[in-house]
N, C-alpha and C positions, 0 to 999 in steps of 0.2 A: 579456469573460471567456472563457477557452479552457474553460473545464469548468462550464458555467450548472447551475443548481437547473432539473431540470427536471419537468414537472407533465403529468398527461393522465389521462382518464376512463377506468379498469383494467377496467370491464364492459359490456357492449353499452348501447347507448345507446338504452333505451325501456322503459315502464313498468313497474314490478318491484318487487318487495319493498326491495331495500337495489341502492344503487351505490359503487361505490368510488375514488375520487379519490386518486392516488399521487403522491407526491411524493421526489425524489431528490436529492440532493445537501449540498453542503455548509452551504449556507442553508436546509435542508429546517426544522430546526428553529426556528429563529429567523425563518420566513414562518410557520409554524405559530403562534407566540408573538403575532403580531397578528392572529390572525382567531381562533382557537381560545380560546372562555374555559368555565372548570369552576366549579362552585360554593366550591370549597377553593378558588380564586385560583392554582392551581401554574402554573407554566410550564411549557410541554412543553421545552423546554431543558432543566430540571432533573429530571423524571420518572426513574422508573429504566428500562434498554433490557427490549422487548419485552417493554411492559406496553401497558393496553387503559381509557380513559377515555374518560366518558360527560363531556358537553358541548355547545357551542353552536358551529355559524359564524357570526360576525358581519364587514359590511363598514362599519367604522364602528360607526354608532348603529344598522342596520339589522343586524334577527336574520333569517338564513339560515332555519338549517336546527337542529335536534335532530340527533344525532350519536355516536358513539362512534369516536374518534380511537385509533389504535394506533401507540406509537412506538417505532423498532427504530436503536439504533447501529449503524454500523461497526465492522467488518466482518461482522459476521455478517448480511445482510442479501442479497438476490437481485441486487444491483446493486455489493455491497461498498462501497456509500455510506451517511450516514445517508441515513435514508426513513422517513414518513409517508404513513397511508394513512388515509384518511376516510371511515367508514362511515356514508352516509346514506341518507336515502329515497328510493325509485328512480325521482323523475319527471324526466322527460326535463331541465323548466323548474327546478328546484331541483338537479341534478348541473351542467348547464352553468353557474349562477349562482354556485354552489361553486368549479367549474373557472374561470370569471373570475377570482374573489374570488383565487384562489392566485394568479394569474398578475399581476394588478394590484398584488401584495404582491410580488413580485419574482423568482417563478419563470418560467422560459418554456417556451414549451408546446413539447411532448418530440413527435422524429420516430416514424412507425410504428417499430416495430421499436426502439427508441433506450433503453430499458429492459436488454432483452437485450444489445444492442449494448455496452455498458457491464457488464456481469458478464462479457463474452468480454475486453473490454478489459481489465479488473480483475482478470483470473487466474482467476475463480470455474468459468468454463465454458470448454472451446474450442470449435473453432468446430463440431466433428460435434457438438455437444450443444446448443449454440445453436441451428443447422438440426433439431433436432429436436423443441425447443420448439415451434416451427408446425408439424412434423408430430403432436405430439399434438394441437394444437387441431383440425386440419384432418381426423384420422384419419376414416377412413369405414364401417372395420370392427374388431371385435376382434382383427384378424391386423395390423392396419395400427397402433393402439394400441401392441400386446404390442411390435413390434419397434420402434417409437419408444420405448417409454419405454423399451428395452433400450441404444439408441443416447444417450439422457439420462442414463444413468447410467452410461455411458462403456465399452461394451460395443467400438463404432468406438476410441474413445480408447486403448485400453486395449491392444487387438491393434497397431494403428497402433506404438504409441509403442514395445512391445517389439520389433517389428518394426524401426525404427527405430535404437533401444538398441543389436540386432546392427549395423547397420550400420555406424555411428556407431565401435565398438570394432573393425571389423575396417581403417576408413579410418585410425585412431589406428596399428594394428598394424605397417598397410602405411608409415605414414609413418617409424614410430619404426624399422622394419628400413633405409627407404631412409637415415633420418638417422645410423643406427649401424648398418652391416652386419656387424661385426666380432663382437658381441654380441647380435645379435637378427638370426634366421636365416630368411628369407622359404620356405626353400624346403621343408619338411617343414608350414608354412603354410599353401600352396599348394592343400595338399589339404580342410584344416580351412574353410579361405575359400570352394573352391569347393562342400564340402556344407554351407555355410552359406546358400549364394547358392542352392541348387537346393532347401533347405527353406524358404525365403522368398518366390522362385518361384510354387513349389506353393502354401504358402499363400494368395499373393494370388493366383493364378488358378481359385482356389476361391470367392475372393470376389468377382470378377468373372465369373464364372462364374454363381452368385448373384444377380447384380447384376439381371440380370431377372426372375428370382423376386421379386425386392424389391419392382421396380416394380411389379409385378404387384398385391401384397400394400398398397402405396403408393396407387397411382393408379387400380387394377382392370383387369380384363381387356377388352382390346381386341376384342370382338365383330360379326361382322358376318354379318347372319342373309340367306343367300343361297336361292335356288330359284327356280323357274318361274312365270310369273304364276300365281296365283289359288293359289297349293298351300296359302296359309296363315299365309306371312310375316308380315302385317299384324294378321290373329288371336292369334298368338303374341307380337308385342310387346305389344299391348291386355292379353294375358291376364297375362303380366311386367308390365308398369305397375299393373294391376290398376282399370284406366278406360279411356276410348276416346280415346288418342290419334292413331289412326291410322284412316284411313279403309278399311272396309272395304265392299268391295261385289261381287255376283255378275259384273263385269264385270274380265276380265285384264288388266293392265296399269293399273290406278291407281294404283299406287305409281309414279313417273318420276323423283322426286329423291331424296333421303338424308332419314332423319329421326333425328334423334340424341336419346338417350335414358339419362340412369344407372337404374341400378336395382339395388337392394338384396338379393339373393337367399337371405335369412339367411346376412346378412354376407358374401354373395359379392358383390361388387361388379361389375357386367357395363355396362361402356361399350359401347350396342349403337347398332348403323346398322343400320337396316332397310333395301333398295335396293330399287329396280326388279326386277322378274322378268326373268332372261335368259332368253331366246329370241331366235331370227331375225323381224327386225323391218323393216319396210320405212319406220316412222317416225322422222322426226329425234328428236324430243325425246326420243321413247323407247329410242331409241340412244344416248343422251349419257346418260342415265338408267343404260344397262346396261354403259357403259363406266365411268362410275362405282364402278359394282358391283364391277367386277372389279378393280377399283385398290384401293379399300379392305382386299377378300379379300387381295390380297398383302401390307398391312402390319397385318392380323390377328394375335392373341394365339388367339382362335378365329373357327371359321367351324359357325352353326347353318344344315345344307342341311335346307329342310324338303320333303318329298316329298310332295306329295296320291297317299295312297293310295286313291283313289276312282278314278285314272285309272291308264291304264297309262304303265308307262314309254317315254321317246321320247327323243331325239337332244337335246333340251335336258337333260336329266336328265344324259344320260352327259357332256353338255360340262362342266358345273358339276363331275361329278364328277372329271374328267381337273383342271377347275380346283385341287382342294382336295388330290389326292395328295401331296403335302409337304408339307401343315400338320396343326395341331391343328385336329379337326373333329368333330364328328359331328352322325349323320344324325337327324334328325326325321321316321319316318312319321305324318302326320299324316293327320287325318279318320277315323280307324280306328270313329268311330262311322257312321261312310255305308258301303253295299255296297264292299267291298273290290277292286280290280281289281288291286293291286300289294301283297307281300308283302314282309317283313323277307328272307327266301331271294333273290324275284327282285331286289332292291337289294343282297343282296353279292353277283353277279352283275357289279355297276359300281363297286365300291367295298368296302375293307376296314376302313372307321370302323366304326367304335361306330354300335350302331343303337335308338330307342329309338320306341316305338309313342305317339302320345300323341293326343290331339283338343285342340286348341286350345281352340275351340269349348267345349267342357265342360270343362276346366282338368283335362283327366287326363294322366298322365302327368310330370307337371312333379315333382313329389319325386324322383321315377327320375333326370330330369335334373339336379338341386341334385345327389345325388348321385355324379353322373358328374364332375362341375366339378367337386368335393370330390378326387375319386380325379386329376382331370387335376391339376389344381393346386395342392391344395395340400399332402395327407395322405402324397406321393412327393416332395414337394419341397424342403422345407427343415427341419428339425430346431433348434423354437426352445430348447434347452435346451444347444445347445453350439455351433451355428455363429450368426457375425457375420453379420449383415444389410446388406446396403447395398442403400439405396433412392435413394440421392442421383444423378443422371447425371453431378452434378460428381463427387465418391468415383469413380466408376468409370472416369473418365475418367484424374484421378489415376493411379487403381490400374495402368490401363494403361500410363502413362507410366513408372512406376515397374518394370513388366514389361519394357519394351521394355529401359531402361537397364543391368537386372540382365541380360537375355542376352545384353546387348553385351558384358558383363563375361565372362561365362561364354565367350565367342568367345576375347576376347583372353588366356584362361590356356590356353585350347585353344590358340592358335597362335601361343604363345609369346612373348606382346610384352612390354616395358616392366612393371614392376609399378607406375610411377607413371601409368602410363595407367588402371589400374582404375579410381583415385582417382575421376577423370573421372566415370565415367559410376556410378560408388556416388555420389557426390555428388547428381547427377541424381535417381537413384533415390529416396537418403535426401530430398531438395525437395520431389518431385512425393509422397510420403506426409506430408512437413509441411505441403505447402497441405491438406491435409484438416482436418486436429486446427486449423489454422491457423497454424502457426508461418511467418514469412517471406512471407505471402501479403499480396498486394496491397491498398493502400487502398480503391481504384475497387471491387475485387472483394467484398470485406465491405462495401462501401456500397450494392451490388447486391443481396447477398444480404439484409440488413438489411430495406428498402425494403418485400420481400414478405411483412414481420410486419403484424397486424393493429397497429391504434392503441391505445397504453396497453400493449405488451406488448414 
């Protein structure tokens, strides 16, 4: 069968109020009709679409489960197939016993993703909308949410396709002048094509531009909390966790490897790597520890340098600091409840970050810094009420290719070539924004992207 009934448990799999067992396709009804029985005798074949009946599963002469069955026609349905979906009680032992019953009645059980997969197949979604399904499931903050459900409701779609549309009408344009030059006149064209091409441009390098703010917003910020042995480091991620993950001790240098960490920072999301304390070290492991360090620091989103203000500043301080001068950083004086030896003053001295006082130790300061993340990332950076989101690295990759093809275009009306040569590279253009929405795009590739849906969705 090239298009099977297919079947799989729609909510996580473990004890719970009610589970739901979904079923898809063209025999969705009629597998239903032998396990499903109600007190009126109806069929779920004959019910009317997206209504809601109470009932039994049975396998044979063996009673399942008590139930309320929901049955929903084509096409108005999440998959534009018939589909049923079976409301039962949510133990582990009576959903899977359910999910058999379906499948031994003649459905077969549906891949991760394979739900979705089939509403993108079916017209319902393309594919930026599809890829955005699991980013709601997987969101991790309200920033991460708000721009998937923006991207679900075809926000990516929506820009893409007008985007597109111009394309599409100026490749028509160039074709009908090259087919009739007699009657349709390229050359007063010429002009109208290339402010077309340079507002298209603009757009999409706006959204690639963008495009790491998404991630950001997507996946969280890349952190990695650098300083001097003992300053603190380890204090600091303990007090963000809000338990003792890290070991902390009056001795410099126990930190020697990475300890990787999320954390939720009202709704800031901080992917953080605690490292090694740099300093000049005459130990191996603690050199490989501190080269560590400094590898991470460079593919950083930020860098927290924390400074024990209990000591004074020294040659390890200013190295870290030399380190951090082209990123996003700032500074942590910490211990500010011990006698002071090093001020907020003598640290911009080494350094022109953001400086904020805090004690680890006593969890002071930490508001001041949620704050500061707020001001770095997000409150300066994107504007959810009118620009497009892209959190996808495929979309952006995309979007670049589509960039590159429109300035080739914009070359050759500069120096003067062929006007069927544009064709070329708008063609380009117009693809690499279809693989996005999915028009044209590879099997392999939607069967990749599919793959990384949870099961049942």
């Amino acid at each position: 069968m090239d298009n099977p009934t297919i079947a799989a448990i729609a909510t996580a799999l473990s004890n719970s109020g009610i589970s739901i067992i979904r079923i898809s396709g063209d025999d969705a009804f009629s597998i239903a009709d032998r396990i499903f029985f109600c007190e009126k005798g109806s069929k779920v074949s004959e019910m009317k679409s997206h209504t809601i009946h109470y009932g039994f599963i049975r396998d044979g002469e063996e009673l399942i489960d008590e139930v309320m069955l929901v049955k929903m026609d084509a096409p108005k349905t999440y998959t534009r197939e018939n589909t049923v979906e079976i409301d039962c009680h949510g133990g582990i032992t009576v959903t899977k016993k359910i999910l058999d019953t379906v499948l031994k009645n003649g459905a077969e059980c549906a891949a991760p993703g394979e739900f979705t997969k089939r509403a993108f197949l079916n017209g319902r979604i393309d594919l930026s909308q599809a890829e955005a399904v699991m980013d709601v499931i997987n969101s991790k903050n309200d920033r991460a949410l708000e721009a998937s459900i923006k991207q679900l409701r075809g926000s990516v779609r929506n820009e893409i396709t007008e985007l597109r549309n111009i394309i599409i009408h100026d490749i028509a344009f160039i074709e009908a002048a090259l087919d009739d030059p007699e009657h349709i006149d390229m050359g007063e064209y010429k002009f109208t094509l290339y402010k077309n091409i340079e507002n298209i441009i603009e757009k999409l390098e706006k959204m690639y531009d963008n495009a790491d703010n998404g991630r950001i917003i997507k996946e969280g910020i890349e952190t990695v909390i650098v300083g001097k042995p003992n300053a603190g480091k380890s204090s600091l991620l303990n007090t963000l966790i809000g338990e003792e993950k890290a070991i902390v001790t009056e001795v410099a240098g126990t930190t020697r490897d990475v300890i990787n960490e999320v954390i939720n920072l009202n709704g800031i999301i901080l992917n953080i790597v605690d490292t090694a304390g740099i300093r000049n070290t005459q130990d191996k492991v603690e050199k490989i520890g501190i080269e560590k360090a400094k590898e991470y620091a460079k593919k950083a989103d930020l860098i927290i340098f924390v400074i024990d203000g209990s000591c004074e500043l020294d040659e390890n301080d200013r190295e870290i600091a030399r380190l951090i001068e082209d990123k996003n950083a700032i500074v942590l004086l910490n211990k500010i409840d011990l006698d002071p030896k090093t001020s907020a003053a003598d640290i911009e001295t080494i350094t022109d970050k953001r400086i904020i006082s805090i004690s680890a130790k006593n969890n002071v300061g930490i508001d001041e810094l949620e704050d500061c993340l707020k001001e770095m990332f997000y409150d300066n950076k994107l504007d959810f009420n009118d620009e497009v989101i892209i959190t996808s690295l495929r979309h952006k990759e995309n979007i670049k290719e589509a960039i590159e093809s429109l300035k080739l275009v914009k070359d050759s009306i500069d120096d003067g070539y062929e006007e069927d040569l544009y064709i070329v590279d708008m063609m380009g253009a117009y693809q690499s924004l279809g693989n996005i929405i999915g028009e044209s795009v590879e099997e392999d590739l939607i069967d990749t992207i599919f793959r990384e849906f949870c099961m049942g969705k």
